[in-house]
C-alpha positions in Angstrom: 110.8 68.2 80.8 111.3 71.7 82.4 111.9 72.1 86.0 112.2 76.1 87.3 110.5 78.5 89.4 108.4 81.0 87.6 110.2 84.6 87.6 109.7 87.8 86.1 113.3 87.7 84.1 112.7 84.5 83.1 109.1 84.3 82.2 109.0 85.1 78.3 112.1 82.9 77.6 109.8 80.1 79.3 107.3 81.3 76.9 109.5 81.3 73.8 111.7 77.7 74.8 109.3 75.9 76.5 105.5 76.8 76.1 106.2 77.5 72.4 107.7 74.0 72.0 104.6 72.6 74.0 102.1 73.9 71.9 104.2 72.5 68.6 104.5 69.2 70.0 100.7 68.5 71.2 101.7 64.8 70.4 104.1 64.5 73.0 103.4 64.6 77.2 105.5 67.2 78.3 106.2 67.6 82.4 106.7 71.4 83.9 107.8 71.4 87.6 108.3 74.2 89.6 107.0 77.2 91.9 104.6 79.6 90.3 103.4 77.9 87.1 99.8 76.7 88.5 98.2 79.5 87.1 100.1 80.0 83.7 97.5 78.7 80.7 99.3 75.7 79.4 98.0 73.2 76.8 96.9 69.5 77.1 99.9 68.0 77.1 101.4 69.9 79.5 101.6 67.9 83.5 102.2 70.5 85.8 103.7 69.0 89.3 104.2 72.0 90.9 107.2 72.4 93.7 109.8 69.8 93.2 111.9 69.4 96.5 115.7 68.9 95.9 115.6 65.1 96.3 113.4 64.6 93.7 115.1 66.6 91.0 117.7 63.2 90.0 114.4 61.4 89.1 112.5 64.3 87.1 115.7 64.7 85.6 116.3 61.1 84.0 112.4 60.2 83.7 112.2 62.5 80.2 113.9 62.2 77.2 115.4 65.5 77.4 115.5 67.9 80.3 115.2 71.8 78.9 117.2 74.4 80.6 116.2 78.3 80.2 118.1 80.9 81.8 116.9 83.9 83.1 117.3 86.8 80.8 120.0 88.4 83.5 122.4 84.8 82.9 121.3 84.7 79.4 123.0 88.0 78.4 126.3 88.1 80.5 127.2 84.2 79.9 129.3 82.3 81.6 127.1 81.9 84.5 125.4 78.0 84.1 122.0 77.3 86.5 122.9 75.1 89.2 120.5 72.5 87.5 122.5 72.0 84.1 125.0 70.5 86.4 122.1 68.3 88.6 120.9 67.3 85.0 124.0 66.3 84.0 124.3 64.4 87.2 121.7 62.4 86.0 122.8 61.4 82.9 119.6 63.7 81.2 120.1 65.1 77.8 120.5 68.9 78.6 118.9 71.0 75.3 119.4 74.5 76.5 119.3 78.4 75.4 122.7 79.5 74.2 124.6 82.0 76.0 128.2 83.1 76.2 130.7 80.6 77.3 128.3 77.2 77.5 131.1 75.8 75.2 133.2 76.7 78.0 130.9 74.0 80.5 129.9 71.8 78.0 130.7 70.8 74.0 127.7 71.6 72.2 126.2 68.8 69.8 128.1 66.0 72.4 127.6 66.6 75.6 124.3 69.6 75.6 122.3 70.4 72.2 122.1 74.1 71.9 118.7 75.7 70.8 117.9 79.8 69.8 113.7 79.3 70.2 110.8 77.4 70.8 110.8 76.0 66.8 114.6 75.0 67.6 113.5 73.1 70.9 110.5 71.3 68.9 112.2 69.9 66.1 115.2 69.1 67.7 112.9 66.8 70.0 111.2 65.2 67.1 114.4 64.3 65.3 115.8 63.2 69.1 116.0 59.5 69.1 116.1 57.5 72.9 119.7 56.6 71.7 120.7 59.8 70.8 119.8 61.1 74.1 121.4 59.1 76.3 125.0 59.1 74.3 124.3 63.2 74.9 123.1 62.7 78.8 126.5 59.8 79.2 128.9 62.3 77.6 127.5 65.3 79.9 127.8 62.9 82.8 131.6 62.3 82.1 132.3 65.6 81.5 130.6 67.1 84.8 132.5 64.3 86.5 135.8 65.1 85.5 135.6 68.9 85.2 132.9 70.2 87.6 133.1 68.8 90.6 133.9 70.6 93.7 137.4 69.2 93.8 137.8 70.5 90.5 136.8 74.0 91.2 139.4 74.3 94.3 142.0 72.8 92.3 141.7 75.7 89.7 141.2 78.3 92.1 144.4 77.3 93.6 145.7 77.4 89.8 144.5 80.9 89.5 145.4 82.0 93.0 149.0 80.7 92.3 149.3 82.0 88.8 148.2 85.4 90.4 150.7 85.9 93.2 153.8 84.4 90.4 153.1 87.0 88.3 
């Protein structure tokens, strides 16, 4: 699955990581939510549900197999900068099989707790070879690790790490 809104910086790495890996896959039923996509040409296997409000991202997110993030070209070339919904897809225990950029091993261990992928071909044959088990040991470990290191407690506790660190030295 592939949840994001359609947008200019983002549109031919949605072409490349997800349409690409749609049109490889024809055996599989692939599910594309989001603002903007209604008029993209997509093939057959391809359901298009349009807007997703917030509450119903947890459910799109653990309904697939895998949940694909792309990020916009801008995020995708400076790094360090995760989408908001890696960390709601790792809330819901999905297996995240995103783009590589900069510093992901910095959110996540690649191979454990996200599988990392450079195109469309990457994103297709890692989901053939993808087994239901597999999945879920990624989505579990991606869960634990959001849990203990990316929560909003966790953040203010290293700002205040920083913030101290800073005025020490």
């Amino acid at each position: 699955s592939f949840l994001a809104n359609r947008l200019p910086d983002r549109e031919a790495r949605a072409d490349e990581f997800f349409f690409k890996a749609a049109e490889i896959l024809r055996d599989k039923r692939i599910l594309l939510a989001g603002n903007g996509w209604h008029d993209k040409t997509r093939t057959d296997n391809i359901v298009y549900l349009g807007h997703l409000y917030t509450a119903e991202h947890n459910a799109f997110n653990c309904s697939a197999r895998a949940v694909l993030n792309v990020n916009r070209l801008s995020m995708a070339q400076y790094g360090f900068s995760p989408a908001t919904r890696v960390f709601e897809a790792a809330g819901a225990r999905a297996c995240i099989i995103s783009d590589q950029w900069k510093g992901i091993d910095e959110f996540f261990e690649p191979g454990e707790e996200i599988l990392l992928v450079s195109n469309g071909q990457e994103v297709a044959q890692t989901l053939h070879s993808l087994t239901l088990e597999h999945a879920r040991s990624i989505g579990s470990a991606a869960y634990k690790r959001a849990l203990s290191k990316h929560t909003y407690a966790e953040r203010a506790k290293q700002f205040e790490r920083i913030i101290c660190a800073e005025l020490v030295s």
